[in-house]
GUDREN-996438 format. One record per residue (C-alpha): z, x, y; residue number from 1; residue in three letters. Coordinates in pm, 1 decimal. Example, Ala and Ser with C-alpha at 12.3 -4.5 7.8 and 13.67 -1.06 7.14 Angstrom:
% residues 2
c3,c1,c2,num,residu
780.0,1230.0,-450.0,1,ALA .
714.0,1367.0,-106.0,2,SER .
***
This chain:
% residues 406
c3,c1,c2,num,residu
-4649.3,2614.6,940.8,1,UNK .
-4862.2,2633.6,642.2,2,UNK .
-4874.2,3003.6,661.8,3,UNK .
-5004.6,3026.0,1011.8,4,UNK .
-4777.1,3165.7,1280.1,5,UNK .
-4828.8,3326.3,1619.0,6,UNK .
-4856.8,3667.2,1702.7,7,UNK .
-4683.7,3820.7,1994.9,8,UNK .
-4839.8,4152.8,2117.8,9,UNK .
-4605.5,4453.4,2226.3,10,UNK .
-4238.5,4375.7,2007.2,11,UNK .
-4398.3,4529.7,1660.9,12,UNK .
-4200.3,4837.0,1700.7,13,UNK .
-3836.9,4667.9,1775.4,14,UNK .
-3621.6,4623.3,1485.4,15,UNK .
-3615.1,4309.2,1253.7,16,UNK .
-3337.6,4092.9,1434.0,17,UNK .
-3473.8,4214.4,1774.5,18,UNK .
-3839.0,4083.2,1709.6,19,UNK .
-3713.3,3780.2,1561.8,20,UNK .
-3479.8,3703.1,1867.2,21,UNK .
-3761.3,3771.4,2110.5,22,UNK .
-4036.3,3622.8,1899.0,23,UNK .
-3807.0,3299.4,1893.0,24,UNK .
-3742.1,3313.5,2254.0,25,UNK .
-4101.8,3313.1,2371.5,26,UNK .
-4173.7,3045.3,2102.0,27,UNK .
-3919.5,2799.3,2249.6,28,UNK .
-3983.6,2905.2,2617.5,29,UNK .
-4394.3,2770.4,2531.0,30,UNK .
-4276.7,2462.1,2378.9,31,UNK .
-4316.1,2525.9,2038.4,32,UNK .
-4158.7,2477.6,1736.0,33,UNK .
-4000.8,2708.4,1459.3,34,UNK .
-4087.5,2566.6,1137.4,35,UNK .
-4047.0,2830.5,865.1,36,UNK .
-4316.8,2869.8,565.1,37,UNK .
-4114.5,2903.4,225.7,38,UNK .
-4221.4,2738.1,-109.7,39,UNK .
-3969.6,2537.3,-333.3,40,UNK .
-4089.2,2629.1,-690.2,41,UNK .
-4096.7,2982.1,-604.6,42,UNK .
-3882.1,3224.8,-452.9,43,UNK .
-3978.8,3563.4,-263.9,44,UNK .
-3966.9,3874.3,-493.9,45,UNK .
-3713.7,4008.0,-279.8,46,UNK .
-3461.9,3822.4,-152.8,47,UNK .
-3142.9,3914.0,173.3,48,UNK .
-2844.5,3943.8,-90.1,49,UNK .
-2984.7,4111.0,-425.2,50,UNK .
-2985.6,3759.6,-628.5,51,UNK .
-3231.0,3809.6,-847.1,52,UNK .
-2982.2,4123.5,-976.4,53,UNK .
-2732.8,3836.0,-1073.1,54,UNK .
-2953.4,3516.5,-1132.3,55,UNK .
-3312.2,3635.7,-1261.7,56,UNK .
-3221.3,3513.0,-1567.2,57,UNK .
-3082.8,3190.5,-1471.4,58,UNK .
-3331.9,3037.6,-1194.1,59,UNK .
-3654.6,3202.6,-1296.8,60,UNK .
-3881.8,3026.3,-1556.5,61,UNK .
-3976.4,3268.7,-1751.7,62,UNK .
-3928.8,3603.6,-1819.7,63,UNK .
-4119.5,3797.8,-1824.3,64,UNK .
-4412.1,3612.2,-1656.8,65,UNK .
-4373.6,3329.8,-1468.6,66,UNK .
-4434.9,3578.5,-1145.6,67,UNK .
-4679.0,3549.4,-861.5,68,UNK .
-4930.3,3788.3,-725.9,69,UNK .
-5036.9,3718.0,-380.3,70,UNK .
-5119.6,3977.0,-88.6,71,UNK .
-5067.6,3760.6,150.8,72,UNK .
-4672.8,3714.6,41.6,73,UNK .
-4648.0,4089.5,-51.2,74,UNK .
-4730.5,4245.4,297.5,75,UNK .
-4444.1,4106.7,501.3,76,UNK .
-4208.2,4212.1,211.7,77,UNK .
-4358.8,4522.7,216.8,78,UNK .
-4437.7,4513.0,-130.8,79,UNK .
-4754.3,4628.3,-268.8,80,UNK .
-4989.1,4372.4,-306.9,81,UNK .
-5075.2,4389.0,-649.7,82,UNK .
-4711.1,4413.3,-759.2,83,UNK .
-4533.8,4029.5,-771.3,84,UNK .
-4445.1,3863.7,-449.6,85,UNK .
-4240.1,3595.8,-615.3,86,UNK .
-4136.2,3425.2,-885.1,87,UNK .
-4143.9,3064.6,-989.0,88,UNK .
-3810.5,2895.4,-1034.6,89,UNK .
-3649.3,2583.9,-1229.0,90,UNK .
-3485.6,2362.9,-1018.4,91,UNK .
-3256.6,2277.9,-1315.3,92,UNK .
-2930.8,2530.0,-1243.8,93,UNK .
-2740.1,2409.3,-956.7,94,UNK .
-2649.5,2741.0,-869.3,95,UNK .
-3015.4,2805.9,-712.4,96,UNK .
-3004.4,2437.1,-549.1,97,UNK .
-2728.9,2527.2,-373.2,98,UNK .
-2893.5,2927.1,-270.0,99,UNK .
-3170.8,2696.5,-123.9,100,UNK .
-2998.4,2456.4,49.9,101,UNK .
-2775.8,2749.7,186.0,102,UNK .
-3061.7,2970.0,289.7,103,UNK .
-3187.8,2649.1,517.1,104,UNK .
-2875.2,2585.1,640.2,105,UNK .
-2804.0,2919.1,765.0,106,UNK .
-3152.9,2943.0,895.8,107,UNK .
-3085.8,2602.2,1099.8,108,UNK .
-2753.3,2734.9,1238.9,109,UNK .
-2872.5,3121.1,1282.8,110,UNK .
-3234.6,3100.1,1430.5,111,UNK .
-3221.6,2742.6,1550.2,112,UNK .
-3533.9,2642.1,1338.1,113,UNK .
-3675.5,2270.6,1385.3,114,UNK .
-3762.5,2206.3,1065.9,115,UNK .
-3880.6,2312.5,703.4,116,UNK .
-4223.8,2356.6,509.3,117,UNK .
-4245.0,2390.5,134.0,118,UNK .
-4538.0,2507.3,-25.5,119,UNK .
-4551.3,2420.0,-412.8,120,UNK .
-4350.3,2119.4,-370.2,121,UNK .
-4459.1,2058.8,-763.0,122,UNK .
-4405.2,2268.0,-1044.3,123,UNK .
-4722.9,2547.6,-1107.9,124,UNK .
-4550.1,2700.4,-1419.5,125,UNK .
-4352.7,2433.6,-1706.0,126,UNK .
-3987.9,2630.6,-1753.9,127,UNK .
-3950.3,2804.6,-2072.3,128,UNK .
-3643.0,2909.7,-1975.8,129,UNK .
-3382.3,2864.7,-2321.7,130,UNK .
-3111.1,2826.1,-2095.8,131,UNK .
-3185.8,2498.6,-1946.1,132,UNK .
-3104.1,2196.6,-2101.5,133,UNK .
-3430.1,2018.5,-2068.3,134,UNK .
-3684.9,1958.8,-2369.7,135,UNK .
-3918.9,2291.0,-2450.9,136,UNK .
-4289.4,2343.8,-2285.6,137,UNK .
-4548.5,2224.6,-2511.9,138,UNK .
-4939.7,2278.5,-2461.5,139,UNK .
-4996.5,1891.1,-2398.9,140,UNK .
-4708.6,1812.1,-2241.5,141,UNK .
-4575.4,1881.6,-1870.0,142,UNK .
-4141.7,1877.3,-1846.6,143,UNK .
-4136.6,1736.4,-1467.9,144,UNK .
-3753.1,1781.9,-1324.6,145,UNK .
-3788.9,1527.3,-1093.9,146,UNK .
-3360.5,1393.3,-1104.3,147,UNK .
-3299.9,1774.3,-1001.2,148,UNK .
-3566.3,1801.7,-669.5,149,UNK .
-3446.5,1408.4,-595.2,150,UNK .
-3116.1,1564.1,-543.0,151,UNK .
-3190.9,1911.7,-401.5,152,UNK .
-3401.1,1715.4,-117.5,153,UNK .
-3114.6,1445.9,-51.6,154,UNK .
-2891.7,1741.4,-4.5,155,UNK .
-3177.9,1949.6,244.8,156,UNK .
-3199.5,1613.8,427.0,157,UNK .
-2836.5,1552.1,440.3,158,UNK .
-2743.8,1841.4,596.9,159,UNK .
-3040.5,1976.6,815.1,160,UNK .
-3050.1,1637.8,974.6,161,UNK .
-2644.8,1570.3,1049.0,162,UNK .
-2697.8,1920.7,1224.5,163,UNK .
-3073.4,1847.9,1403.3,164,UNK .
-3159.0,1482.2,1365.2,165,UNK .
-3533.5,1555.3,1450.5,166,UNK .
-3544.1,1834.7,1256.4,167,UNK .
-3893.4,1801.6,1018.1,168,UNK .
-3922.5,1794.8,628.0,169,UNK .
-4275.0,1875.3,542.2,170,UNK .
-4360.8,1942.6,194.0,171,UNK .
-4745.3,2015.9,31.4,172,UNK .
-4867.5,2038.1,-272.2,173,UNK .
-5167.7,1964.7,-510.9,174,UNK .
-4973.6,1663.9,-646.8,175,UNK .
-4630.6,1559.5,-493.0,176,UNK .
-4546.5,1208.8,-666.2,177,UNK .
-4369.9,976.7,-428.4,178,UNK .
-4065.0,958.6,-680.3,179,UNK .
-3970.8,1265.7,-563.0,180,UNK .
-4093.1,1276.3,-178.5,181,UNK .
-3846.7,1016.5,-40.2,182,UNK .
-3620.3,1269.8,117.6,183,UNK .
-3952.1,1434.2,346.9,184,UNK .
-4081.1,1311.9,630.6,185,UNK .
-4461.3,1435.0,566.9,186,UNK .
-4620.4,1510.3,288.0,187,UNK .
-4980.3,1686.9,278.3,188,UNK .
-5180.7,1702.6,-60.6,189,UNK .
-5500.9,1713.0,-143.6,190,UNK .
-5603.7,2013.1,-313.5,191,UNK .
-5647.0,1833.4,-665.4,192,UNK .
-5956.0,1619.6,-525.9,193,UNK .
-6136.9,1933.0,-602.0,194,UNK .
-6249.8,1844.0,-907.7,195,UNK .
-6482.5,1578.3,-734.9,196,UNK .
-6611.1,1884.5,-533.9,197,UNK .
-6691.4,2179.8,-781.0,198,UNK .
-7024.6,2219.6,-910.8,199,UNK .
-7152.6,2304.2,-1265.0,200,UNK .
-7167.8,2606.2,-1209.5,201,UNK .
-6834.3,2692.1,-943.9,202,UNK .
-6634.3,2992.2,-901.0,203,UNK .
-6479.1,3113.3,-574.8,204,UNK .
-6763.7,3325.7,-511.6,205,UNK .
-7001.9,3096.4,-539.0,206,UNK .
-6850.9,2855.7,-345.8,207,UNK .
-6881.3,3128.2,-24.3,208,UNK .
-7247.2,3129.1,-27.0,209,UNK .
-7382.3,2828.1,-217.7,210,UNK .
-7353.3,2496.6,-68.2,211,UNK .
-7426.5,2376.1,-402.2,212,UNK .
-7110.8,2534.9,-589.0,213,UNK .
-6883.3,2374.2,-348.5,214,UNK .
-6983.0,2012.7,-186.4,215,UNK .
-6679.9,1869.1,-35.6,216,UNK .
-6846.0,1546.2,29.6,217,UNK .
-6511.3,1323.2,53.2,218,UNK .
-6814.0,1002.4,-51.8,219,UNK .
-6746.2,1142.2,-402.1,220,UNK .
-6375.0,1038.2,-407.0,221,UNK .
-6341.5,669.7,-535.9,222,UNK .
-6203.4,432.9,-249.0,223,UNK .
-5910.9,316.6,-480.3,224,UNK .
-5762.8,678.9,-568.8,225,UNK .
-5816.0,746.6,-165.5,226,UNK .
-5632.2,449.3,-78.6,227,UNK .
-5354.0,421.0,-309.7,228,UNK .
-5319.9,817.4,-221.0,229,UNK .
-5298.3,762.5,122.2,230,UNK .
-5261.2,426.2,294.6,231,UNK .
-4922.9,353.2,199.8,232,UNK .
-4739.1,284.6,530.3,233,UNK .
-4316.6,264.9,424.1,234,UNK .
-4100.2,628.3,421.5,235,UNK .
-4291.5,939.9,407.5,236,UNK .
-4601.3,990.8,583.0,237,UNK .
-4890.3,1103.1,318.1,238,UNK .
-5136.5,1290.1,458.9,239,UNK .
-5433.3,1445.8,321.5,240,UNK .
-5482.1,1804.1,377.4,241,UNK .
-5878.9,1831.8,427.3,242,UNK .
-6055.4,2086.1,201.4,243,UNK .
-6367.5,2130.6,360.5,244,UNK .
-6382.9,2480.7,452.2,245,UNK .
-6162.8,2568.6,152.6,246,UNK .
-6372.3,2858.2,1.7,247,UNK .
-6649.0,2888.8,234.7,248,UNK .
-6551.5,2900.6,565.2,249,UNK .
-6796.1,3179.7,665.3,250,UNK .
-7091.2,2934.7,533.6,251,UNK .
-6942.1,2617.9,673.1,252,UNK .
-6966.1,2799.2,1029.4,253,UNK .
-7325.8,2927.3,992.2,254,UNK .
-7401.8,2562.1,868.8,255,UNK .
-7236.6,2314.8,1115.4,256,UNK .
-7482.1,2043.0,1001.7,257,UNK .
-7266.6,2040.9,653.6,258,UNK .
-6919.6,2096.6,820.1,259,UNK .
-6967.3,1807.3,1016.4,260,UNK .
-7149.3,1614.7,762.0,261,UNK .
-6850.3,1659.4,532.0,262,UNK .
-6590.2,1614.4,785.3,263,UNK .
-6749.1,1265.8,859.2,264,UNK .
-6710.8,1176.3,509.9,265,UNK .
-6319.2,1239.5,522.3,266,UNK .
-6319.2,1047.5,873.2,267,UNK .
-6495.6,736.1,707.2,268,UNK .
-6208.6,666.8,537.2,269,UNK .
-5938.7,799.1,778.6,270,UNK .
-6015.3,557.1,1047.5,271,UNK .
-6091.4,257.6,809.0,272,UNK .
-5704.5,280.9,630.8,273,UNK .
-5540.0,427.4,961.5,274,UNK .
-5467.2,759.1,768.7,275,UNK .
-5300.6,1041.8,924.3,276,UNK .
-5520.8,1365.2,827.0,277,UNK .
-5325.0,1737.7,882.0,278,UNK .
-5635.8,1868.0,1155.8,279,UNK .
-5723.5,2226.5,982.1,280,UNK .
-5961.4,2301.5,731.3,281,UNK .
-6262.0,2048.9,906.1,282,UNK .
-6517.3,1987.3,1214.3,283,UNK .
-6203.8,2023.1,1453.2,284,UNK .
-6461.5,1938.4,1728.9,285,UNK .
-6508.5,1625.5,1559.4,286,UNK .
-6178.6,1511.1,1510.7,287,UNK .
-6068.4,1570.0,1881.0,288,UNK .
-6348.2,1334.5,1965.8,289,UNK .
-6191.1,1124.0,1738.0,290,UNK .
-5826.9,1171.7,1889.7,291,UNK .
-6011.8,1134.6,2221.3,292,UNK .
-6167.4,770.2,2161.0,293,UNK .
-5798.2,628.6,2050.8,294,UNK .
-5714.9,748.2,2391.2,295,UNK .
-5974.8,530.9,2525.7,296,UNK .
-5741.7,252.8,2360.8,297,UNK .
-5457.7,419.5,2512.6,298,UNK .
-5353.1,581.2,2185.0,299,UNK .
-5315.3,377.4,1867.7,300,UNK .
-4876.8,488.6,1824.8,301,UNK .
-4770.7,125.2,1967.0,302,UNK .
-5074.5,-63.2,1845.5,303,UNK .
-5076.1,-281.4,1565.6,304,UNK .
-5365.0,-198.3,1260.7,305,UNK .
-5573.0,-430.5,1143.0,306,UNK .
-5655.8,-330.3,803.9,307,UNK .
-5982.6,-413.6,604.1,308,UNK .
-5775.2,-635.0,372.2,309,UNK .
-5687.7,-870.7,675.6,310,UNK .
-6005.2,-798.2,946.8,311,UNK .
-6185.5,-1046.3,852.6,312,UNK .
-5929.2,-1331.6,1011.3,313,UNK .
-6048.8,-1186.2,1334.8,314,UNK .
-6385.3,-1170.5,1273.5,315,UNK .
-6681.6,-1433.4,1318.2,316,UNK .
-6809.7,-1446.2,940.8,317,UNK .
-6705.4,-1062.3,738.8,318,UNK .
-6953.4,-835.3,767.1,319,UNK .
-7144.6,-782.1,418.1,320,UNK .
-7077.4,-406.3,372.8,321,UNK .
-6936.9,-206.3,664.4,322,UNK .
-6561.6,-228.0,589.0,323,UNK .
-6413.6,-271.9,965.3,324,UNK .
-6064.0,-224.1,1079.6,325,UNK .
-5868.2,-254.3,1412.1,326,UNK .
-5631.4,-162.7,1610.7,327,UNK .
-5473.4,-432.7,1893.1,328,UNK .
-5167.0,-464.9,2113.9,329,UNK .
-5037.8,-829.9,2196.1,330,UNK .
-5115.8,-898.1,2530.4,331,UNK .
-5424.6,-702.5,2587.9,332,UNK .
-5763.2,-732.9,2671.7,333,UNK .
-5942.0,-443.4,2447.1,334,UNK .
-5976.5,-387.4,2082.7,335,UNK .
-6064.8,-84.2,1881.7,336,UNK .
-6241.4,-107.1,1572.0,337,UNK .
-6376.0,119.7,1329.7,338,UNK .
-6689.2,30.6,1132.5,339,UNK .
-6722.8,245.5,850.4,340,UNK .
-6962.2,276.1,597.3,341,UNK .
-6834.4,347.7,251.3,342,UNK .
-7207.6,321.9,91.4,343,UNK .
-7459.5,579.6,-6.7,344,UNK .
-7721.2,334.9,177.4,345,UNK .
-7743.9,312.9,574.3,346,UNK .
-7591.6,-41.0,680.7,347,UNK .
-7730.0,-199.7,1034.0,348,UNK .
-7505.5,-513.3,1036.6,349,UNK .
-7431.6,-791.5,1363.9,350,UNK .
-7000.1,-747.0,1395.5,351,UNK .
-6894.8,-1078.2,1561.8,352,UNK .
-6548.1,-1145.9,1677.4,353,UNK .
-6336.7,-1440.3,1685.5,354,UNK .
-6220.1,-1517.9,1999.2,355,UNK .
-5984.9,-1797.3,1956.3,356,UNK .
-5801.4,-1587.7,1620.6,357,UNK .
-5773.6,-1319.6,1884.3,358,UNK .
-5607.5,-1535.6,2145.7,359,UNK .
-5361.7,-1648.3,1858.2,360,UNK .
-5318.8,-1269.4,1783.0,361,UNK .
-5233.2,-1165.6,2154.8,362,UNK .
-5564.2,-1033.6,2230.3,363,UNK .
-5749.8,-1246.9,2522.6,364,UNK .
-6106.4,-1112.7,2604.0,365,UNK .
-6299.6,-1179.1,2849.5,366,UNK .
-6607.2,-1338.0,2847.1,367,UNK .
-6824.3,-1027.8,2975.9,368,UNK .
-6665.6,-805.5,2670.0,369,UNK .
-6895.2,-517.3,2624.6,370,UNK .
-6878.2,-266.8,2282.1,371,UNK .
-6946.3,56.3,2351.6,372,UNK .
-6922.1,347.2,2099.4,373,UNK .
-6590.9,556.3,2219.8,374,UNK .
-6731.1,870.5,2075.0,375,UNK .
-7065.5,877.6,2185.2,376,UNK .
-6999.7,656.5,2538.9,377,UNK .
-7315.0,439.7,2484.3,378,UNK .
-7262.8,40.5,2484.3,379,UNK .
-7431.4,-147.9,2206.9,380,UNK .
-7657.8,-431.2,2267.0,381,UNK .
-7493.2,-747.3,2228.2,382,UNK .
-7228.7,-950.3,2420.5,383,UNK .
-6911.7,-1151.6,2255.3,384,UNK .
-7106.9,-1486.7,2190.7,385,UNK .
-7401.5,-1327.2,1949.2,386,UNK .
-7284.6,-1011.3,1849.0,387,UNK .
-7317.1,-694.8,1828.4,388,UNK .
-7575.3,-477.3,1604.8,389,UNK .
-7347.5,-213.2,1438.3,390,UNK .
-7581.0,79.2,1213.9,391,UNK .
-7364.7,354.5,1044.5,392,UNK .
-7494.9,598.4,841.0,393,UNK .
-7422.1,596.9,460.7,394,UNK .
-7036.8,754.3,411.4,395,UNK .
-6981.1,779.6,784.5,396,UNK .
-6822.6,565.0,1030.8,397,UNK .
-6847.7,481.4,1458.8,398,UNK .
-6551.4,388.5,1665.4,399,UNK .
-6647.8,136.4,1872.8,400,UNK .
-6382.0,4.3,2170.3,401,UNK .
-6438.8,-370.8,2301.7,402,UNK .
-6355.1,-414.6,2640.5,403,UNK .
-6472.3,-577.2,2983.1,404,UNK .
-6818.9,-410.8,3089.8,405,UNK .
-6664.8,-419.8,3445.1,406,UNK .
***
């Protein structure tokens, strides 16, 4: 997914439908999952059945232009790879809604995929196409065809799903406004919070060697964009594709002080809204100690969060800066919090709990309830009746599970 894939040594010289067959064979027998990579605003320079012969001049925005260059697409079309890959597409004729849903379809009932993934879930180019009835590209304005991708993703989910209930809807872009998302089950963006990471003086190349050019401190995003982005909790998961190694992966591994620097600025506010992040692109060390320390919990899926917003019910007196969540099952006798710091400045704060709005909440804990930091496995000094002395760095964060010191 995502362009990724696996490669499976010793079928490169069968033909097409034999690798595919065996490549999907192995995949399945390993437990994973076939999840295509296609885009929906753009469609592969060459294509099974000739189309473009009959419909270039229907489905494509422009022409010419409106084509994309990209080595990575050319190669497996065997295209050269400064000659287009593909072209971007209006949504607008029905006649290429229904080649799309078709092609997914087939690709369900032919190669027993589990699922989709569209890249450029958004437009890239505005249609200038004459044909369309929509109103003309102008420099200042963006025509956005959201009634037409509404439908063409009721019509995916309609009829992927009656065939494989489970089957997964993923769809990423820069920008994918929730108007027209309803009909995915994930959605990854993230790519246009750039513009709070690019230097003066940026360009790709830059970016590879200077960790000035390119400082993908997530501290520079305001907390309201990242929540409203993010946190919402109904339909479609929104999930934030991290950007940290983005251009300069090479420099990002020679400097893991900065990767996980960085990555700890994204995690600050992952664990304090209950985020889901897509793990690539980061300190992946430091996010399985992350996925690690909810297992401490026991895993946060059938917990309940505690959000910020609501915290400080639960809490002796809210703490003056660190913004503190949690996550709690009724019945239980441990808590997880997060304590993150959302600050430029270090915070060293006393966190003290609420034991009787706990009780009413489910959560009974004992009176020897010890807080111990789930990443790092050290107890903090304190006990439930005083306290305990939280410090987080500025834009970083500490899990910190509550349970009996027994």
């Amino acid at each position: 997914m995502g362009g990724g894939g696996i490669r499976i040594a010793g079928i490169r010289r069968l033909p097409a439908a034999e690798r595919m067959a065996l490549t999907l064979q192995r995949m399945h027998e390993s437990g994973a999952h076939f999840i295509p990579y296609g885009s929906l605003y753009a469609l592969p320079a060459t294509l099974p059945g000739r189309e473009w012969d009959n419909y270039a001049e229907i489905w494509r925005t422009e022409r010419p232009g409106g084509a994309i260059i990209n080595a990575t697409w050319a190669r497996p079309q065997g295209i050269p790879v400064r000659e287009p890959s593909a072209h971007y597409i209006c949504l607008h004729p029905k006649s290429v809604r229904d080649f799309i849903v078709w092609t997914h379809v087939q690709a369900l009932d032919r190669y027993d995929t589990d699922g989709l993934y569209f890249d450029l879930a958004a437009p890239n180019s505005p249609c200038r196409n004459p044909r369309h009835a929509q109103p003309p590209a102008e420099e200042d304005v963006q025509y956005y065809p959201v009634w037409w991708q509404r439908q063409l993703m009721k019509r995916l989910w309609v009829a992927c799903k009656s065939r494989r209930p489970e089957y997964l809807i993923a769809i990423h872009h820069a920008k994918c406004p929730i108007t027209v998302s309803g009909f995915a089950d994930l959605v990854l963006s993230g790519e246009a919070l750039n513009m709070f990471f690019k230097g003066d003086d940026f360009s790709v190349a830059a970016a590879a060697g200077d960790p000035a050019a390119y400082v993908p401190d997530y501290g520079r995003v305001p907390d309201v964009l990242t929540e409203l982005q993010y946190s919402q909790t109904l339909g479609v998961i929104n999930t934030p594709l991290p950007e940290i190694k983005k251009w300069n992966r090479e420099l990002m591994e020679q400097r893991p002080d900065l990767l996980e620097r960085y990555t700890r600025t994204l995690l600050a506010h992952v664990v304090a809204l209950d985020i889901p992040v897509y793990p690539s692109m980061m300190d992946m060390h430091l996010f399985d100690a992350v996925m690690a320390a909810r297992q401490q919990f026991g895993g946060i899926a059938d917990a309940q969060f505690v959000p910020p917003s609501e915290s400080e019910r639960l809490l002796a007196g809210a703490p003056a800066a660190l913004t503190v969540a949690m996550h709690l099952r009724p019945g239980d006798t441990k808590l997880l919090l997060a304590a993150s710091n959302l600050t430029d400045q270090p915070i060293w704060e006393t966190v003290r709990l609420h034991p009787q709005a706990l009780a009413d909440a489910g959560v009974s804990l004992p009176p020897d309830a010890a807080l111990t930091d789930a990443i790092a496995g050290e107890p903090l000094p304190g006990d439930l009746a005083t306290g305990w002395r939280v410090d987080v760095p500025p834009q970083d964060f500490r899990l910190l599970l509550l349970g009996s010191d027994r």
